[in-house]
C-alpha positions as CSV (number, residue, x, y, z in Angstrom):
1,X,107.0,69.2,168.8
2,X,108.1,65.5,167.8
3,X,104.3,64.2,167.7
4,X,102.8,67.6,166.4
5,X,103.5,66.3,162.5
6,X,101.6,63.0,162.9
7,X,97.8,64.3,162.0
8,X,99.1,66.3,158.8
9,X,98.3,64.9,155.2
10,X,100.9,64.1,152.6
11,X,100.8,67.7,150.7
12,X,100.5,68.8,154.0
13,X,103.8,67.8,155.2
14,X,105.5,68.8,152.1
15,X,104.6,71.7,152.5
16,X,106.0,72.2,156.3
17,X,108.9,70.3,155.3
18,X,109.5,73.0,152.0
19,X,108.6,75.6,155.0
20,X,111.2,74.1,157.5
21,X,114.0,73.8,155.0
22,X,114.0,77.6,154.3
23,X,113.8,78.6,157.6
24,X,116.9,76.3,158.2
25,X,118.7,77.7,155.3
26,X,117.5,81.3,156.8
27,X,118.9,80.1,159.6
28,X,122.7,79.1,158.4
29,X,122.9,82.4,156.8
30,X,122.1,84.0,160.5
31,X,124.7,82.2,161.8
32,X,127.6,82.8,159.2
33,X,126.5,86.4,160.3
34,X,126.4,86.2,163.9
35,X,123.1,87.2,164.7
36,X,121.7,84.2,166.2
37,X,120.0,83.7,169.6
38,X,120.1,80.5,170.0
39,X,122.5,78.1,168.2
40,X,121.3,75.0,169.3
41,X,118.2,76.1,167.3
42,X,119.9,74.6,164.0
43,X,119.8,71.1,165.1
44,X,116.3,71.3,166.4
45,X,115.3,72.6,162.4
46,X,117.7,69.9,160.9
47,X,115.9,67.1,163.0
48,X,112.1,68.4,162.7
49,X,112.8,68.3,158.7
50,X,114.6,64.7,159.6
51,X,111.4,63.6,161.0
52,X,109.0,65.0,158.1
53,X,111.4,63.2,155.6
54,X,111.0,59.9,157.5
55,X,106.9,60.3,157.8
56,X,106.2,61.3,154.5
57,X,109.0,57.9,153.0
58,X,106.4,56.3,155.2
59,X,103.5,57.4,153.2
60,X,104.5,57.2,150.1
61,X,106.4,53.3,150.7
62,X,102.1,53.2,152.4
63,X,100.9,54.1,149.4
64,X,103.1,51.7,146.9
65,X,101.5,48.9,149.2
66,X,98.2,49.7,148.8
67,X,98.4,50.0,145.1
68,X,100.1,46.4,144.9
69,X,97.6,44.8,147.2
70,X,95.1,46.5,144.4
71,X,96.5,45.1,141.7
72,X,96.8,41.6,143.0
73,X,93.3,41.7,144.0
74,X,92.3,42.7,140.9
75,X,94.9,40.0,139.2
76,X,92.9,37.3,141.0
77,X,89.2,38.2,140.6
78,X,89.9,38.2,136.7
79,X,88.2,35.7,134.7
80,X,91.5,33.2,133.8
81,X,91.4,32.1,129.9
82,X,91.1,28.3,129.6
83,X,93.1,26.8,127.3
């Protein structure tokens, strides 16, 4: 399950990180009511929606890069005013 997030897009894994996080809180209320399974389920939820925050920081600090590196390359192919 760690890997399986890797070939999503960015609205992609918003949206299974939106989906993960109600599950989770789904989950709490489970537990404050005692019909849960498998407890150690919680921290497998809370790290999964760890790992989707982490990838799609990554994207996003990605995509701040590329726009930069656009800029600057645009920045130096423009004619420069002579004085």
């Amino acid at each position: 399950m760690k890997n399986s997030f890797k070939s999503l897009s960015f609205p992609e894994l918003k949206a299974k990180r939106d989906e993960l996080s109600r599950k989770y809180l789904d989950f709490r209320f489970q537990m404050v009511i005692g019909h849960v399974d498998n407890p150690l389920q919680k921290r497998e939820l809370r790290r999964q929606i760890a790992r989707l925050n982490t990838m799609i920081r990554q994207q996003e600090i990605e995509q701040v890069r590329q726009e930069i590196a656009r800029h600057i390359e645009t920045a130096d192919t423009a004619p420069k005013a002579q004085a």
